[in-house]
Biopython code that builds the backbone (N, CA, C, O; Angstrom):
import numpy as np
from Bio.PDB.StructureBuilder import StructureBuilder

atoms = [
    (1, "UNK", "N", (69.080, 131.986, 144.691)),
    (1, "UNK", "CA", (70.428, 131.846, 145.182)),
    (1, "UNK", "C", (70.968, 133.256, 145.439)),
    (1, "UNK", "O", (70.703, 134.102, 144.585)),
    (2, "UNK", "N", (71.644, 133.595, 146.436)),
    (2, "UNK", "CA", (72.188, 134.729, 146.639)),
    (2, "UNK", "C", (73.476, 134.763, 145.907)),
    (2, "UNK", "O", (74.134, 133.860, 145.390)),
    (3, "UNK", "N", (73.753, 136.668, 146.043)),
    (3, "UNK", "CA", (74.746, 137.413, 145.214)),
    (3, "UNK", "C", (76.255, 136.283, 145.418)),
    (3, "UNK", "O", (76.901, 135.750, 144.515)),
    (4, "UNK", "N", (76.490, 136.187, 147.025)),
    (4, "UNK", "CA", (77.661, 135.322, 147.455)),
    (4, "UNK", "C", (77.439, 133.811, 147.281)),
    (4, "UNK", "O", (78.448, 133.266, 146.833)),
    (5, "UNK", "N", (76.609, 133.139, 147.461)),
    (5, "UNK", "CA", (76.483, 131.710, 146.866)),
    (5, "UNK", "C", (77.003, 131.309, 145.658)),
    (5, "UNK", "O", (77.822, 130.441, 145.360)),
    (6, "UNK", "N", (76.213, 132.305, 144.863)),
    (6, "UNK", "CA", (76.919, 132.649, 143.074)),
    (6, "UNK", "C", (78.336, 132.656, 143.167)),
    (6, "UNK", "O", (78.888, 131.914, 142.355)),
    (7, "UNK", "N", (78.755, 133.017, 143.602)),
    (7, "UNK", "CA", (79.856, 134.033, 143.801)),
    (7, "UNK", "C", (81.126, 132.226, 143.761)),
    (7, "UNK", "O", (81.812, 131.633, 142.928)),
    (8, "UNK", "N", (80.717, 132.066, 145.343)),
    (8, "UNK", "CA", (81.374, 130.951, 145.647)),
    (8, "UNK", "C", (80.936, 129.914, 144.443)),
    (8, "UNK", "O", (82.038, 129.446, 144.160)),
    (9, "UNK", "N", (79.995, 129.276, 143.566)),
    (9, "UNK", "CA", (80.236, 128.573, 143.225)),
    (9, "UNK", "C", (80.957, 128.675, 141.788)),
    (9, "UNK", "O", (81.506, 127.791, 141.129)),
    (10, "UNK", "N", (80.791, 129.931, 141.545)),
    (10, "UNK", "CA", (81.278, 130.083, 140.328)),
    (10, "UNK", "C", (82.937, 130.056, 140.438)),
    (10, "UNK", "O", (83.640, 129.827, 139.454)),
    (11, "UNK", "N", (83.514, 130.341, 141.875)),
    (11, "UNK", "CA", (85.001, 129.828, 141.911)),
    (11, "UNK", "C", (85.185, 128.460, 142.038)),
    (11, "UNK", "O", (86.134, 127.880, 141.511)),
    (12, "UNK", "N", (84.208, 127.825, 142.806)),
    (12, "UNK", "CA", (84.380, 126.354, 142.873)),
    (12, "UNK", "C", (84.394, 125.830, 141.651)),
    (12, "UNK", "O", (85.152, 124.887, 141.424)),
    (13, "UNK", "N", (83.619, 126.309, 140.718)),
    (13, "UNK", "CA", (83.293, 125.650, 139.135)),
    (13, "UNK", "C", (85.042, 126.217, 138.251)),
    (13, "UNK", "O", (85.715, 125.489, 137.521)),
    (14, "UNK", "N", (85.291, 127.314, 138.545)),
    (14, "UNK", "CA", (86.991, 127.791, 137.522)),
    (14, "UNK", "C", (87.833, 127.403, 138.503)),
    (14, "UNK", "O", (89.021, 127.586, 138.238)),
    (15, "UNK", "N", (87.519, 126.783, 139.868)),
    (15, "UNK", "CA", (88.829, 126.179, 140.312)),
    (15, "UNK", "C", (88.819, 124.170, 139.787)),
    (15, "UNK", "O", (89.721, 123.350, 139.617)),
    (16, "UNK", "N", (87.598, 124.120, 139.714)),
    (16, "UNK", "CA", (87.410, 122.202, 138.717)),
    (16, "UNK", "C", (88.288, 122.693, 137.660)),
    (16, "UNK", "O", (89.489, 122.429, 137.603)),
    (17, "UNK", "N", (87.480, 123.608, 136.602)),
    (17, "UNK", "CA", (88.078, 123.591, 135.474)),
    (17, "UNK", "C", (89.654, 123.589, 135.336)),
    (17, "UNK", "O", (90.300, 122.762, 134.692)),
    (18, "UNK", "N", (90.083, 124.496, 135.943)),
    (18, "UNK", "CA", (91.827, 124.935, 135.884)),
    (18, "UNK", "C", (92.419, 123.969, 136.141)),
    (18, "UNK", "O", (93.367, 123.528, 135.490)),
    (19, "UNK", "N", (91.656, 123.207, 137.735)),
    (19, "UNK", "CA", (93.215, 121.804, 138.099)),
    (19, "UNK", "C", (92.853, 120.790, 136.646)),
    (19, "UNK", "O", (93.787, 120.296, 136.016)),
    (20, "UNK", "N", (91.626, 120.600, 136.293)),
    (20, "UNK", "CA", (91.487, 119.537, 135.412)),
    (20, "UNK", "C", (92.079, 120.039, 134.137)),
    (20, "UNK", "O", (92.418, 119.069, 133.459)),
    (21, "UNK", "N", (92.371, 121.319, 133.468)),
    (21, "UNK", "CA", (93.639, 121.606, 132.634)),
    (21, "UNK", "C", (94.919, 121.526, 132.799)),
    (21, "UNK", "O", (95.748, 121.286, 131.921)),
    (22, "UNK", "N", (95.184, 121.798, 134.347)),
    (22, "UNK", "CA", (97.037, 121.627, 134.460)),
    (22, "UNK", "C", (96.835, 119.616, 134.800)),
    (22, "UNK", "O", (97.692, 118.759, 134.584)),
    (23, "UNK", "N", (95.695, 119.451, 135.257)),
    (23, "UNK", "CA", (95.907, 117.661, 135.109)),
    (23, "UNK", "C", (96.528, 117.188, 133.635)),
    (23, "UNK", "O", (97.338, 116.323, 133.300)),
    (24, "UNK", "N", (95.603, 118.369, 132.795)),
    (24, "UNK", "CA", (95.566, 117.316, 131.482)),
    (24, "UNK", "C", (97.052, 117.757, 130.851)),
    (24, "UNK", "O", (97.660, 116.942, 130.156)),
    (25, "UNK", "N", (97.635, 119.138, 131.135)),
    (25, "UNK", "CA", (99.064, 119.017, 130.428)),
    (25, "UNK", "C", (100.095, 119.011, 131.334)),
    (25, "UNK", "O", (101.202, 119.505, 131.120)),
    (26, "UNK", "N", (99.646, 118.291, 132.652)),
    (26, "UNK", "CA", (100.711, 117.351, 133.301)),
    (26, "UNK", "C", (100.626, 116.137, 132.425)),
    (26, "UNK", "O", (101.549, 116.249, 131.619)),
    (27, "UNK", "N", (99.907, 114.937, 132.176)),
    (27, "UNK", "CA", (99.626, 114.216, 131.785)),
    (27, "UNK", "C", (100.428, 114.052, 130.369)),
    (27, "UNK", "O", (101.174, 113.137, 130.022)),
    (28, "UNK", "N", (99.955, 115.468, 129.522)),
    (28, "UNK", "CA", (100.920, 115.633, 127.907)),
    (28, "UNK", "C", (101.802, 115.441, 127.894)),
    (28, "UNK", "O", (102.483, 114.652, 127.239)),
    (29, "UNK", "N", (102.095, 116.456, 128.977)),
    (29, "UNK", "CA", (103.997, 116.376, 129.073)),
    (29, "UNK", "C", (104.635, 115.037, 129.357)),
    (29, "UNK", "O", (105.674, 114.678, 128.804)),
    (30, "UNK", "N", (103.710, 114.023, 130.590)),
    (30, "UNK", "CA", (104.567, 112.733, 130.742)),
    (30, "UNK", "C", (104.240, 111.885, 129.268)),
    (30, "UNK", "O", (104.772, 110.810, 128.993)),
    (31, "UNK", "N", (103.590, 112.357, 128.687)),
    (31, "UNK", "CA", (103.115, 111.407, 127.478)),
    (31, "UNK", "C", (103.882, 111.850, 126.177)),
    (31, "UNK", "O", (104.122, 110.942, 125.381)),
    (32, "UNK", "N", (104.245, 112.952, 125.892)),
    (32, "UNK", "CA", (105.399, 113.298, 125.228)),
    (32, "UNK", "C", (106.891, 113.161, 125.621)),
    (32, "UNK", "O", (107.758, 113.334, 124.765)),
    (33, "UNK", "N", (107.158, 112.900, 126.710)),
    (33, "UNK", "CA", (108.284, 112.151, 127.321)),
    (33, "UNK", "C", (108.496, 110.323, 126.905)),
    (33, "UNK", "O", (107.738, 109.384, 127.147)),
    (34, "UNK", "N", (109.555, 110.343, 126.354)),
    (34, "UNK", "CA", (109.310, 108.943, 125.214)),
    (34, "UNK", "C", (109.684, 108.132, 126.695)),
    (34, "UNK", "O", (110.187, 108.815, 127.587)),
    (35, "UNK", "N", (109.482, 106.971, 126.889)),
    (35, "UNK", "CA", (110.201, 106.154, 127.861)),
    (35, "UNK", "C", (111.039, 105.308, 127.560)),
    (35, "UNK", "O", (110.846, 104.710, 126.501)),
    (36, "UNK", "N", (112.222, 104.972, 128.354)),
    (36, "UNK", "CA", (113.317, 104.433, 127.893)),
    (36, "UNK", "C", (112.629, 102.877, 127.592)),
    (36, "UNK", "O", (111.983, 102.241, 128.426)),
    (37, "UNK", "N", (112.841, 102.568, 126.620)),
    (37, "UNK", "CA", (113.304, 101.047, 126.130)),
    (37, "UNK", "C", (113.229, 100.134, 127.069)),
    (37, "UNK", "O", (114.168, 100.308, 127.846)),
    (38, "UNK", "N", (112.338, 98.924, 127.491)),
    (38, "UNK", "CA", (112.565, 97.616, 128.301)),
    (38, "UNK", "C", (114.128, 97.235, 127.415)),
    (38, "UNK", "O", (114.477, 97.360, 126.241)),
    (39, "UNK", "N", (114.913, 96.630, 128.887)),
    (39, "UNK", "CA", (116.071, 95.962, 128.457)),
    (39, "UNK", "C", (115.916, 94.696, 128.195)),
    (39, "UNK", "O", (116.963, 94.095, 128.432)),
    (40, "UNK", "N", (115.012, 93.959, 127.782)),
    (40, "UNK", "CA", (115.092, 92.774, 127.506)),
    (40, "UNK", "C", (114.878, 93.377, 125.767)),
    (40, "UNK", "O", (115.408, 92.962, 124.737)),
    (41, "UNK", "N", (114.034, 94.335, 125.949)),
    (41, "UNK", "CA", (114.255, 94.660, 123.958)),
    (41, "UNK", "C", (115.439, 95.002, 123.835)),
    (41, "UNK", "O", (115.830, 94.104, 123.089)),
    (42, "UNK", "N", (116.256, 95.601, 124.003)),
    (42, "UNK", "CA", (117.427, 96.038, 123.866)),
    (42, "UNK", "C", (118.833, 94.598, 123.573)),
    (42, "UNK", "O", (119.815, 94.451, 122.847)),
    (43, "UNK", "N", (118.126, 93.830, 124.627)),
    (43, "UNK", "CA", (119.127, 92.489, 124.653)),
    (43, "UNK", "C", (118.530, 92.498, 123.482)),
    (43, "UNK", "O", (118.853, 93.379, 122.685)),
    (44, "UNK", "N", (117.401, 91.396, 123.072)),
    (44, "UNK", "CA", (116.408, 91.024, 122.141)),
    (44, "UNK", "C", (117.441, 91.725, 120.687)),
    (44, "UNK", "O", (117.968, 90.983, 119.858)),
    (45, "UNK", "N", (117.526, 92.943, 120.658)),
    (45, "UNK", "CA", (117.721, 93.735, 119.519)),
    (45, "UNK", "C", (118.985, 93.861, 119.118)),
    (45, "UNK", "O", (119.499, 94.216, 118.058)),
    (46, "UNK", "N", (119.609, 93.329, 120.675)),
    (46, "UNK", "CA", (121.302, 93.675, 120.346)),
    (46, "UNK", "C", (121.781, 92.485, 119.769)),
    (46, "UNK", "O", (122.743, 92.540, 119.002)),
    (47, "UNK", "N", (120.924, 90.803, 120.192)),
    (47, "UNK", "CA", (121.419, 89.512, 119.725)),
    (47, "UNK", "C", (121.244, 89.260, 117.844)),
    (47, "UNK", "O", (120.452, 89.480, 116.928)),
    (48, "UNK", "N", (122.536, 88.680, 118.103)),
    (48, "UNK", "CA", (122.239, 88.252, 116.791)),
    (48, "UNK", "C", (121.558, 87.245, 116.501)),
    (48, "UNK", "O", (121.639, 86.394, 117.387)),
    (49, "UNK", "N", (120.461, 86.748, 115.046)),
    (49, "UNK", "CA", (119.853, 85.873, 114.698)),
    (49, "UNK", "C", (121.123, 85.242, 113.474)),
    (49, "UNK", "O", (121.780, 85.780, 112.582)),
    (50, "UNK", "N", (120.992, 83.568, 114.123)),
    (50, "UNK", "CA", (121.899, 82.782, 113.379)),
    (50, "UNK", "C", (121.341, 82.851, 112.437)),
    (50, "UNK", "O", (120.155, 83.163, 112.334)),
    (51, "UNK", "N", (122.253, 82.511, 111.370)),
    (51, "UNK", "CA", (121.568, 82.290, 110.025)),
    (51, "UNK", "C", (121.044, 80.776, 109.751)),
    (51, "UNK", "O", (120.422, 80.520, 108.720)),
    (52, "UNK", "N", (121.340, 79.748, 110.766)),
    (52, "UNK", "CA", (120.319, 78.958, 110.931)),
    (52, "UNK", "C", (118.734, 78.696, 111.420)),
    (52, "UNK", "O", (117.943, 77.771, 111.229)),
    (53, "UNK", "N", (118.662, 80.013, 112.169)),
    (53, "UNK", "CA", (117.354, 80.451, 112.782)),
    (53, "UNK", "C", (117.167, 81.275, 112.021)),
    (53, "UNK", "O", (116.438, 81.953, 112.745)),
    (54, "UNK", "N", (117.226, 81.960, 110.886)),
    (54, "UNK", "CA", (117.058, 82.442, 109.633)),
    (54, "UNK", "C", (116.683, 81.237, 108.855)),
    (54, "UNK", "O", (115.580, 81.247, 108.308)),
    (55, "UNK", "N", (117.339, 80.353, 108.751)),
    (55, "UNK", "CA", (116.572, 80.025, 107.596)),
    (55, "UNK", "C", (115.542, 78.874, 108.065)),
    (55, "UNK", "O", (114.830, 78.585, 107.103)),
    (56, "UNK", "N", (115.222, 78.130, 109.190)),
    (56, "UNK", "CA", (114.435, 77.663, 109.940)),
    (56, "UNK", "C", (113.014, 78.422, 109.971)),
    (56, "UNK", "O", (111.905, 77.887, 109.990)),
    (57, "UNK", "N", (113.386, 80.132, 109.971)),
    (57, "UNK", "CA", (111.985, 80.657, 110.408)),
    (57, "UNK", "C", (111.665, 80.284, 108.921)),
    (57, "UNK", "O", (110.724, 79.536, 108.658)),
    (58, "UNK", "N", (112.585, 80.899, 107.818)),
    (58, "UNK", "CA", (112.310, 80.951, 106.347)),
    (58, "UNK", "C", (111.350, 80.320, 105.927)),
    (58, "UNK", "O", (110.312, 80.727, 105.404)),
    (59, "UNK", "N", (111.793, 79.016, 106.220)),
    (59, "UNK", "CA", (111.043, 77.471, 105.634)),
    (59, "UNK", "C", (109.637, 77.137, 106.073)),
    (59, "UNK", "O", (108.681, 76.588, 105.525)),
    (60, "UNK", "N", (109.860, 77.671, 107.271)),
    (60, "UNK", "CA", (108.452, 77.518, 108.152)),
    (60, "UNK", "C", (107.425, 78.373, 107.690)),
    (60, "UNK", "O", (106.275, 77.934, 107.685)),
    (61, "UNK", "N", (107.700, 79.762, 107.219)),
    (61, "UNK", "CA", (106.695, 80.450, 106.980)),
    (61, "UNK", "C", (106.394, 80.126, 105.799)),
    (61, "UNK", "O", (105.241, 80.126, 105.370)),
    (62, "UNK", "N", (107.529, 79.776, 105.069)),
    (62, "UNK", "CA", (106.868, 79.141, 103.449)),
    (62, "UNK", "C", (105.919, 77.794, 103.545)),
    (62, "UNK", "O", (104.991, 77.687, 102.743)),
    (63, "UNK", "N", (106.149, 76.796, 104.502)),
    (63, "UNK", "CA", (105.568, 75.983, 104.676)),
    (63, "UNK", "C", (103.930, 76.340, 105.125)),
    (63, "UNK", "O", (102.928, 75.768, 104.693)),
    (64, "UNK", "N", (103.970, 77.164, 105.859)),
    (64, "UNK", "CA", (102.568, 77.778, 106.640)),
    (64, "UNK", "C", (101.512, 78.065, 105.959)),
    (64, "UNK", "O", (100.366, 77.708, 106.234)),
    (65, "UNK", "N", (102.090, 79.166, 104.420)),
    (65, "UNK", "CA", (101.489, 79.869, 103.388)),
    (65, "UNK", "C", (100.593, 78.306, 102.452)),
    (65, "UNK", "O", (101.409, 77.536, 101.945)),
    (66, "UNK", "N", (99.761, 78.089, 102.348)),
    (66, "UNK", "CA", (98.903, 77.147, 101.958)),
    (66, "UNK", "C", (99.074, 77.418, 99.759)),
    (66, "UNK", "O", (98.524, 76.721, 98.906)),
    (67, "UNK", "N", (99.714, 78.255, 99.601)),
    (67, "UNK", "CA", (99.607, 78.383, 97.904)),
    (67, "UNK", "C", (101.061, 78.329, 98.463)),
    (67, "UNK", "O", (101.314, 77.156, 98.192)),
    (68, "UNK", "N", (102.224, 78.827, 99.081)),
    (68, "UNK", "CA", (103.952, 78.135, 98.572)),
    (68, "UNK", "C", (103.979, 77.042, 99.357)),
    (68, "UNK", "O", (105.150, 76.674, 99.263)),
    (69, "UNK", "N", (103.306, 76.136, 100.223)),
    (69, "UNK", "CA", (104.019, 75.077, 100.482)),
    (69, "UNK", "C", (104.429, 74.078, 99.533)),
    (69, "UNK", "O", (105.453, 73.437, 99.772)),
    (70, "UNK", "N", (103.831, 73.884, 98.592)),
    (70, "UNK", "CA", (104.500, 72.493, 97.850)),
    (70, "UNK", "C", (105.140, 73.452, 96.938)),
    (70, "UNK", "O", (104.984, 72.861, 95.870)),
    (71, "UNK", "N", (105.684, 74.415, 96.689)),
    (71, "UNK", "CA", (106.459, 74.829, 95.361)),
    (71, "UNK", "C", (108.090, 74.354, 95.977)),
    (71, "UNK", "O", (108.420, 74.200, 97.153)),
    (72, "UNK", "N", (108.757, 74.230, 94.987)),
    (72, "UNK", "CA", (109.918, 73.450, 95.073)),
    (72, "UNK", "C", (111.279, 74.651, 95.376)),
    (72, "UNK", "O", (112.339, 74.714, 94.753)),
    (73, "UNK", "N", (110.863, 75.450, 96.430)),
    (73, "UNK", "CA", (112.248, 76.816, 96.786)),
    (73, "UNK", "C", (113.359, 76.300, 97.922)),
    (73, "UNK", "O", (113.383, 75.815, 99.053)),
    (74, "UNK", "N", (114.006, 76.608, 97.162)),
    (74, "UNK", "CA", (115.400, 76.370, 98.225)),
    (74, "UNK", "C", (115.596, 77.377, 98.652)),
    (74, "UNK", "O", (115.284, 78.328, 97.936)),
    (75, "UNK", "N", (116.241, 77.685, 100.102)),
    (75, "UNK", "CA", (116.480, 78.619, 101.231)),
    (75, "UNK", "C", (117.912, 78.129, 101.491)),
    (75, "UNK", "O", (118.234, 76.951, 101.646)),
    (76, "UNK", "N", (118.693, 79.151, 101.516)),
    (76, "UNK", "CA", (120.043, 79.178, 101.763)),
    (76, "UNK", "C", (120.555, 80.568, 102.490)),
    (76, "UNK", "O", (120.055, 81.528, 101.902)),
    (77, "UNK", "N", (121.347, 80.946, 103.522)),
    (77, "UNK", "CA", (121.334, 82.143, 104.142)),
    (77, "UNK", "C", (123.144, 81.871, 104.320)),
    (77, "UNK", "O", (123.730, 80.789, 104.356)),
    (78, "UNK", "N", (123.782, 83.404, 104.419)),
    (78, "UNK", "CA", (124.885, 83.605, 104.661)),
    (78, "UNK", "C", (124.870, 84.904, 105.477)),
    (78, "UNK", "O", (124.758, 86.023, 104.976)),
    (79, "UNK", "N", (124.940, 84.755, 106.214)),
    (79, "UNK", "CA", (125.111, 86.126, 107.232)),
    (79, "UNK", "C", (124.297, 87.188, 106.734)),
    (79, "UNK", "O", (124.619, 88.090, 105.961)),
    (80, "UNK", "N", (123.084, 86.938, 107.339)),
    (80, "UNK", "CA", (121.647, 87.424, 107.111)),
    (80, "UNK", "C", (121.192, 87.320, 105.641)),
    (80, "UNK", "O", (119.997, 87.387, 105.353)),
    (81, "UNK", "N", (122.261, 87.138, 104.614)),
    (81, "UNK", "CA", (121.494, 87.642, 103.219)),
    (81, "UNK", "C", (120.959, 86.137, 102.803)),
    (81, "UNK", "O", (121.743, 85.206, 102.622)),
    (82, "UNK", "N", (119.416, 86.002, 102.663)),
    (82, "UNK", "CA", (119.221, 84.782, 102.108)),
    (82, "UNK", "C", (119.249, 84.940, 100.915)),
    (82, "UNK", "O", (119.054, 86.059, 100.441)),
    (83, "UNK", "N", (119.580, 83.509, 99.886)),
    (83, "UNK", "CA", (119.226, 83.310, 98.540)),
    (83, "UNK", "C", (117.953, 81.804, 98.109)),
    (83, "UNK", "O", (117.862, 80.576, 98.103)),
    (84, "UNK", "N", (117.437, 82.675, 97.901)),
    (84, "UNK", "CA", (115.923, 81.856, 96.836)),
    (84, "UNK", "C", (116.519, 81.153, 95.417)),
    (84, "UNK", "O", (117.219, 81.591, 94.504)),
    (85, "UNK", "N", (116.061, 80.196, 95.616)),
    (85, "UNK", "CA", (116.263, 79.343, 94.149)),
    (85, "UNK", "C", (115.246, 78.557, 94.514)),
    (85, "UNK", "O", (114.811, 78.155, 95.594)),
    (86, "UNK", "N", (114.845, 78.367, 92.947)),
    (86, "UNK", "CA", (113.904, 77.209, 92.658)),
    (86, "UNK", "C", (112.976, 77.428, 91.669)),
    (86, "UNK", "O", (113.228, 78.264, 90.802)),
    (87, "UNK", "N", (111.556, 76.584, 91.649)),
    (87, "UNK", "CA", (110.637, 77.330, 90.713)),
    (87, "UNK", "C", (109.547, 77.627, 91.046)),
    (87, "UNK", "O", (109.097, 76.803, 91.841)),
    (88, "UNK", "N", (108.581, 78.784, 90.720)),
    (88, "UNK", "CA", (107.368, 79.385, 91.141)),
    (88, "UNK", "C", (106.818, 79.341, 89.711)),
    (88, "UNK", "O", (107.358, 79.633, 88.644)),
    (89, "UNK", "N", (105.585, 78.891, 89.999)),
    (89, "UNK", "CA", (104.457, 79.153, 89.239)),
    (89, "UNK", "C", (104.022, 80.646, 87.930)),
    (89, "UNK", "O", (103.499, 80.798, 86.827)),
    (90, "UNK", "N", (104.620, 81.374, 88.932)),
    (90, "UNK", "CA", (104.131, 82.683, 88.489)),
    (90, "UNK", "C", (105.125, 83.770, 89.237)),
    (90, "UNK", "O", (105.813, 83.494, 90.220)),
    (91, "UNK", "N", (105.075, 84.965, 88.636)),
    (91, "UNK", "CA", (105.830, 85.881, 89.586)),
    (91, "UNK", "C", (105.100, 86.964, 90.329)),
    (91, "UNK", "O", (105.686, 87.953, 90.770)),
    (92, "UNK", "N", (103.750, 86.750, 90.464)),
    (92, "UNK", "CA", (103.429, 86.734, 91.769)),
    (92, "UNK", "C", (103.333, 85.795, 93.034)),
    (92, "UNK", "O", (103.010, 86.069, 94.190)),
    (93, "UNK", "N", (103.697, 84.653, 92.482)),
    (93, "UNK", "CA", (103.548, 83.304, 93.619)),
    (93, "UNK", "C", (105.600, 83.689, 93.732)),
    (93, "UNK", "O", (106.235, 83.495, 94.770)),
    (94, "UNK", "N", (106.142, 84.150, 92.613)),
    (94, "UNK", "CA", (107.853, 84.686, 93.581)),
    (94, "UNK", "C", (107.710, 85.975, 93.873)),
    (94, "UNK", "O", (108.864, 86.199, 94.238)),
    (95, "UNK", "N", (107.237, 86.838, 93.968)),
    (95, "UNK", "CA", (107.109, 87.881, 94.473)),
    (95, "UNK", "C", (106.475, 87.820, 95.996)),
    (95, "UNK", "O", (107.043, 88.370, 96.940)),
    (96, "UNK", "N", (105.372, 87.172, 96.118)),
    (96, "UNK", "CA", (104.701, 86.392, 97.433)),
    (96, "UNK", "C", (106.057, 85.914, 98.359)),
    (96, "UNK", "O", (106.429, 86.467, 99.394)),
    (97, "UNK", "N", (106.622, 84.863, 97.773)),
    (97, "UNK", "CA", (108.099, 84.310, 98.612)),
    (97, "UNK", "C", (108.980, 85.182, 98.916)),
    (97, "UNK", "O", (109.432, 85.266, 100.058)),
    (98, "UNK", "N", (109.343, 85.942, 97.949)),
    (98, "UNK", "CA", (110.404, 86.918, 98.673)),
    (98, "UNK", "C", (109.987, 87.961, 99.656)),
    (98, "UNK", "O", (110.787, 88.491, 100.426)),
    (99, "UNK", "N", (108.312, 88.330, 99.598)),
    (99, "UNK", "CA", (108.141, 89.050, 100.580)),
    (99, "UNK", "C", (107.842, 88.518, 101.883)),
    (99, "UNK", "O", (108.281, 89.002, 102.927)),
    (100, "UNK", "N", (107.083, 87.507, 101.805)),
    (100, "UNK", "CA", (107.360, 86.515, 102.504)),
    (100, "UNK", "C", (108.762, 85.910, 103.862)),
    (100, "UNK", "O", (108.764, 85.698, 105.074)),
    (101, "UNK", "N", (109.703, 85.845, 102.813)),
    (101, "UNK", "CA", (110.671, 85.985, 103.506)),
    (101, "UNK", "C", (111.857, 86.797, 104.044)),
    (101, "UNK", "O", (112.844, 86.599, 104.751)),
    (102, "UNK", "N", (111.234, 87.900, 103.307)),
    (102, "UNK", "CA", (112.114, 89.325, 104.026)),
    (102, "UNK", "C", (111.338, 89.675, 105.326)),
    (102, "UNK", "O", (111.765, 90.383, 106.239)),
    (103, "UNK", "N", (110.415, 89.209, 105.277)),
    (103, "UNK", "CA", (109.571, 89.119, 106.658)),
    (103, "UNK", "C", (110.458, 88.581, 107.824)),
    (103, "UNK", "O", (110.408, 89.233, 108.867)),
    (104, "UNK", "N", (110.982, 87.864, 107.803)),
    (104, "UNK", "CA", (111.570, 86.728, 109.123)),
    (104, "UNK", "C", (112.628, 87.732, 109.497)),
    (104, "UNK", "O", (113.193, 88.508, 108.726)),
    (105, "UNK", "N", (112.864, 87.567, 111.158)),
    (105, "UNK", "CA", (113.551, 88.367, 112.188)),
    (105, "UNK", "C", (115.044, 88.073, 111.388)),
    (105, "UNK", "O", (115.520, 87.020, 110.963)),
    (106, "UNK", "N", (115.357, 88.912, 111.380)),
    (106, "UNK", "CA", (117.219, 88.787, 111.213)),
    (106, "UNK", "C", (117.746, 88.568, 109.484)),
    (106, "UNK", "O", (118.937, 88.290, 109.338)),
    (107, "UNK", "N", (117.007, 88.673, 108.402)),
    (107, "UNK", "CA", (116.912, 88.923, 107.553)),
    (107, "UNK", "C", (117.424, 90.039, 107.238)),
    (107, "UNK", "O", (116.933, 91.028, 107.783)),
    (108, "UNK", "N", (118.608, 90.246, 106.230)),
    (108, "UNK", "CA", (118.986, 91.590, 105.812)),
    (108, "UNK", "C", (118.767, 91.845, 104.697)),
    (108, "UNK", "O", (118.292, 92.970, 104.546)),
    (109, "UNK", "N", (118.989, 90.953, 103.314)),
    (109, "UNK", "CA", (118.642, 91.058, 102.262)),
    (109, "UNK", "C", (117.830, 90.057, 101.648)),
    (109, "UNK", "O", (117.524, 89.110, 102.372)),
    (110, "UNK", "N", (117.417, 90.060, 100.481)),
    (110, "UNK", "CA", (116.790, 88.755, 99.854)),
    (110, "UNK", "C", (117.433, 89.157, 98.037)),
    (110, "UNK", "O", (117.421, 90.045, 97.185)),
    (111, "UNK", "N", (117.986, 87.626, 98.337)),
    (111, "UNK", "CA", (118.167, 87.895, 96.992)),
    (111, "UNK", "C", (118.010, 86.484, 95.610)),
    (111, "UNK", "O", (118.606, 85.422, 95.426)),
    (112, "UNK", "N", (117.140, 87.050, 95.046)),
    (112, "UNK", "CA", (115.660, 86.467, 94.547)),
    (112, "UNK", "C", (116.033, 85.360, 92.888)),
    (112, "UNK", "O", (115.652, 85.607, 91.744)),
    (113, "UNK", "N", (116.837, 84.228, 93.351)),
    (113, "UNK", "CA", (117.266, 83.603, 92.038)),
    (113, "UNK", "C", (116.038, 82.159, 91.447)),
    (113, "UNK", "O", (116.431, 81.134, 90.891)),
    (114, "UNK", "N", (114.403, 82.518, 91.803)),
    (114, "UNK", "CA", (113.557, 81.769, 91.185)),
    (114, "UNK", "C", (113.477, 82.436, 90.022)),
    (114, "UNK", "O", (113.682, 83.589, 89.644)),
    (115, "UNK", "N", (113.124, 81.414, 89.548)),
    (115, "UNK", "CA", (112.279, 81.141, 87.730)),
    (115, "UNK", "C", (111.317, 80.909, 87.707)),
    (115, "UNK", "O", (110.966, 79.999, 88.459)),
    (116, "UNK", "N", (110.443, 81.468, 86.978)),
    (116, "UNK", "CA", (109.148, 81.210, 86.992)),
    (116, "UNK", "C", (108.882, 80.220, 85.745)),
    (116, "UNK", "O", (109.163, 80.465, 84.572)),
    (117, "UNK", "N", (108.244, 78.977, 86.282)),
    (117, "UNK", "CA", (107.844, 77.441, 85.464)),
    (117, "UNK", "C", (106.968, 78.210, 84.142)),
    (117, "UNK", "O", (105.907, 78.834, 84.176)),
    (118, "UNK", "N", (107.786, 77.918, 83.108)),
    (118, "UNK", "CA", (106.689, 77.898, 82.022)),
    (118, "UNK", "C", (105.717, 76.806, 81.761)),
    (118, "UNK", "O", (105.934, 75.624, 81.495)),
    (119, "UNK", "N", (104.404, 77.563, 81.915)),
    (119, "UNK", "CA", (103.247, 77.177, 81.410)),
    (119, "UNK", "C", (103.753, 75.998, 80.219)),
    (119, "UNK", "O", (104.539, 76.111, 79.279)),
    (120, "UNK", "N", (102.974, 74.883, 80.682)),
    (120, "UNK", "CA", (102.858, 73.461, 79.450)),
    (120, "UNK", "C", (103.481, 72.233, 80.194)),
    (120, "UNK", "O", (103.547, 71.139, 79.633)),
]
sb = StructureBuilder()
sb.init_structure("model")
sb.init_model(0)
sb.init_chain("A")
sb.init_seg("    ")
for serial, (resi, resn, name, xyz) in enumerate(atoms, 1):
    if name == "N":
        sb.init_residue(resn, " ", resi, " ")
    sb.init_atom(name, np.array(xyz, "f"), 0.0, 1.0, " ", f" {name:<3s}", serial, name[0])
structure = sb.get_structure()
């Protein structure tokens, strides 16, 4: 290969390299640029969840869970804060429920009035 062949390809080869670096922190920069929010999340986030659709999801997910469906918990909600009553087995089978149901959309507090069934 001659002196100028070299020559030329070795610019052709640091002119690949360079655009494919300002590609890649063009690219950073749009990727560190957060993007605004879809407005349907925004609706989504701005609506409120009734506290009947609070406690609807409540029941359902307790129902779903195959070890709390038959335990005997009552679900009651007042402007997001639900209250638990009833009885659990164990207090990991109420510890399970309340996490359980701090899970559900629109939930603000849980506040946790099971007893755990004594054994006999």
């Amino acid at each position: 290969m001659t002196m100028q062949k070299s020559k030329l390809l070795n610019s052709l080869v640091a002119i690949a390299l360079l655009s494919g670096a300002s590609m890649s922190a063009s690219y950073a920069a749009e990727a560190a640029t957060p993007a605004a929010p879809a407005q349907s999340t925004q609706l989504a986030a701005n609506a409120a969840v009734t506290d009947e659709a609070i406690t609807s999801s409540a029941k359902a997910a307790l129902g779903a869970d195959p070890q709390l469906a038959a335990l005997p918990v009552s679900v009651s909600v007042k402007k997001g804060v639900v209250l638990l009553s009833g009885e659990v087995p164990s207090a990991e089978a109420g510890d399970r429920v309340v996490q359980l149901v701090a899970s559900v959309a629109g939930v603000k507090e849980v506040k946790n009035d099971l007893k755990v069934k004594a054994a006999g």
